[in-house]
Phi, psi and omega in degrees: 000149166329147171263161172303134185291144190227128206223104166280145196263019191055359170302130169211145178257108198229121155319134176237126209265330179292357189256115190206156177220166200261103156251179173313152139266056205230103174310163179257030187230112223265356167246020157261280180341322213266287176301324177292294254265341168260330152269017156285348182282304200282347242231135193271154177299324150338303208263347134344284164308329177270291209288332170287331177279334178291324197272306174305324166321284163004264215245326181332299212259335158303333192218148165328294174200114172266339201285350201278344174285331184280327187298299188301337201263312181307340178273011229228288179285004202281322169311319164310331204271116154295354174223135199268333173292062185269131164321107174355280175318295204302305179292359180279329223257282183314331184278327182312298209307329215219038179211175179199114206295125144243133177269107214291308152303005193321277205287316177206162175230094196207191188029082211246164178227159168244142175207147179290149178285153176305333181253092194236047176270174193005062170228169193294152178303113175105023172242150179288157069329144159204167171243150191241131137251172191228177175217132174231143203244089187243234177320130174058030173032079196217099187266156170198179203238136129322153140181172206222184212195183198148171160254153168241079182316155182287021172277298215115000181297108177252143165217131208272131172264145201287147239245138188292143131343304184271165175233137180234116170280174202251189188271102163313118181259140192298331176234040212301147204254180162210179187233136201303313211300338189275332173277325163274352177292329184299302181312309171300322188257030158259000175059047176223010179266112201210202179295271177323315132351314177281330196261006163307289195282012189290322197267007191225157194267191230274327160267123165216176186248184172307325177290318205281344174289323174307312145324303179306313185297354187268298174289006215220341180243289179321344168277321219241066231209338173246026184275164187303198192275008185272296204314331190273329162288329167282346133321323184260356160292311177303313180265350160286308179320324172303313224265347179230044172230059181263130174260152214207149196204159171231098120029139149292337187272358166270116165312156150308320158309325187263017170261113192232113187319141144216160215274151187266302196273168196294321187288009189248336211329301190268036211153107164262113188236142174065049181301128181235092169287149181215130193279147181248106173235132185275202221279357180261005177073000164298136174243147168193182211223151176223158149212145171283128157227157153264132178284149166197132196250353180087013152232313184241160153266180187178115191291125166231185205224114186271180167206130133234174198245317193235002220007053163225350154202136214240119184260128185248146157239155169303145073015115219220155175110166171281356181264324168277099190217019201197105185342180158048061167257165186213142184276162162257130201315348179195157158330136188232095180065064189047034195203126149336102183280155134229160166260141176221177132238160203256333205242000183064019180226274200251167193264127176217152194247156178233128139278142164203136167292001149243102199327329164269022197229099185247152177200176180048047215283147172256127188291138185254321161207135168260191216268127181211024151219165209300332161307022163198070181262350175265314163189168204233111161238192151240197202256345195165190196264168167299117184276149156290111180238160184288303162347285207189191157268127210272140124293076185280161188250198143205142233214133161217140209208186204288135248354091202012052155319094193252130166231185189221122236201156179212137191225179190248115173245148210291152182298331230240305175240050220324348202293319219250098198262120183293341203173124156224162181275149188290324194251176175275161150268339182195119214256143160278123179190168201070216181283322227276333159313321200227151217151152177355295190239128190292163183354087197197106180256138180197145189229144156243031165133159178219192173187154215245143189208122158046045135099352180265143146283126164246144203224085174309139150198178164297173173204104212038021193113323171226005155206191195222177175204193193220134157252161143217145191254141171275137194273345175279333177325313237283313215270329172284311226271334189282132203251000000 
């Protein structure tokens, strides 16, 4: 059959180098840190002043509130200071000496995903609201996540709503909670689950908080402080597990535009990557929106779960099981015969559907299809989570064939029984060619999610790697076209 007219909307998403936010500057070398912080010392409260008048001239109209950044980095470094009573301004002037602008998109604007907004009040009769993320890219390919906001008329006519200049990274919230059963499950399959482990958590309820494991762990190394090298990786097993279970919050008043993940924990450092968002509503008809991303530390990965109710505040957790082992994993929007989906791949090759009766718990994953025409001969993934359509589940792909060529292919799986594939296109839907080739990374089309709107496929995807755009298809073409 004909593959479906693929109909662009002239919309672009273009990296931008003016968008920047204040990270640490702090060396790990604690007698450099020791020397800025003394000659920031040496410097009269006058002269304090003038350099604090100077960086705001400066800098001011770049970031939301610069001064809270200097504040948070001075707290970063405050342990260096032998004498702690420092004048407010001084400590502002030492958190400047120890921050730095990054641009968070210098390099790419890619990989988007769509989902309808949490607020879909005051629009024309048929119209979307939605929110677009983004994974933007900068200094040292170093990702993090964006977003942008916009309408869909019921014609299919989109339009982006305007994007601030600033960027803002969000608040760490200082205490953050966890839930034990997710946490020693974590431990037992990281091979850290022991005496000393069990009796950390003996002590803590069933919810506890950051303080209170901090606490447990304190009396639990103070008895045990001359036991051998296990007790010290399993500290330090504990407190990676902690540092990469986290909450994060945005002010009301920071737009959707300026707000931006960047990575908090250690297993993240070098990378929030592919986020794939999905609005989720369970069988009581409560909705909240999740994604799936890889944490990347520049060696190893690690799938993890983001959860917000509003995308203004965000809970991030680990992922558990033997089944999370692999990039591009994507949830499906509900329960499917009471349990939880995901599309995953286990082998960096073929398509496998996963169930579970808890969200953070994957196991058993089953194959659902490997790569079986010569455009995607390398490996097969997918594109974003499974749309619903009355037809099935619209399932988009993503196909990599010969030199390392990515396209984008959709195929239908039954409602009742995703295992069971109804129908796919033979050919891609969408070909890197043209301008669309070429970029950071060459011929490479790629989506982290769509959504079906009035009768539309609307379909964010990349374009090589360094900016994004919007198409849209028509869904019954779409729906014929899958043999």
């Amino acid at each position: 059959m004909t593959t479906p007219a693929v109909h662009p909307t002239g919309v672009s998403f273009r990296p931008d180098s003016r968008r920047v936010i204040v990270r640490p500057f702090i060396s790990s070398d604690a007698t450099r840190v020791a020397h800025i912080i003394d000659r920031a010392l040496s410097l009269s409260e006058a002269e304090v002043e003038e350099q604090l008048h100077l960086l705001r001239a400066d800098f001011s109209r770049r970031h939301l509130d610069l001064e809270a950044c200097w504040r948070r980095h001075f707290a970063m470094v405050r342990g260096h200071l032998h004498d702690q009573s420092l004048s407010p301004r001084r400590q502002l002037y030492v958190g400047a000496l120890f921050s730095g602008e990054y641009a968070l998109e210098s390099a790419a604007l890619f990989n988007p995903s769509i989902v309808p907004h949490p607020d879909q009040s005051h629009l024309a009769a048929g119209a979307l609201r939605f929110v677009l993320s983004l994974r933007a890219t900068g200094e040292g390919h170093i990702s993090s996540i964006e977003f942008r906001s916009g309408v869909i008329s019921a014609d299919g006519a989109i339009t982006v709503d305007a994007v601030s200049p600033l960027a803002v990274v969000p608040e760490v919230r200082e205490n953050p909670t966890y839930r034990q059963a997710i946490f020693r499950h974590k431990l037992r399959e990281m091979g850290f689950e022991n005496a000393w482990s069990r009796r950390i958590l003996e002590e803590l309820a069933d919810d506890f908080t950051h303080e209170d494991l901090t606490r447990s762990m304190q009396q639990e190394f103070g008895e045990d402080e001359h036991q051998h090298h296990e007790l010290a990786r399993t500290r330090e097993c504990v407190n990676w597990l902690a540092s990469s279970n986290y909450e994060v919050h945005f002010p009301p008043e920071v737009a959707l535009s300026q707000r931006v993940i960047f990575p908090v924990s250690p297993n993240e450092s070098n990378g929030i990557e592919d986020a794939r968002f999905v609005r989720f509503v369970e069988d009581d008809g409560t909705a909240g929106y999740y994604a799936t991303y890889t944490a990347y530390n520049g060696r190893a990965i690690l799938p993890q779960l983001i959860e917000t109710p509003d995308f203004r505040n965000f809970h991030v957790r680990t992922l558990n099981g033997g089944a999370v082992q692999n990039k591009g994993m994507a949830l499906f929007p509900r329960r499917v015969g009471g349990q939880f989906a995901m599309v995953s791949r286990q082998d960096d090759e073929c398509l496998f559907l996963m169930r579970s009766d808890n969200l953070h718990f994957w196991n058993d994953p089953q194959p659902l299809m490997p790569p079986r025409e010569p455009w995607e001969f390398v490996k097969i993934g997918n594109c974003g989570s499974p749309i619903e359509t009355p037809a099935g589940w619209l399932l988009l792909t993503h196909g990599v064939g010969p030199m390392r060529r990515y396209c984008l292919g959709a195929m239908l799986l039954d409602l009742e029984d995703p295992a069971r594939i109804l129908g796919r296109l033979t050919q891609p839907l969408l070909e890197p060619t043209g301008e669309a080739r070429e970029g950071y990374v060459p011929n490479v089309v790629y989506s982290c999610g769509a959504l079906v709107h009035a009768g539309r496929l609307i379909l964010p995807y990349a374009v090589s790697d360094t900016s994004s755009t919007i198409a849209t298809i028509d869904l019954a073409e779409l729906l014929a076209a899958m043999r």
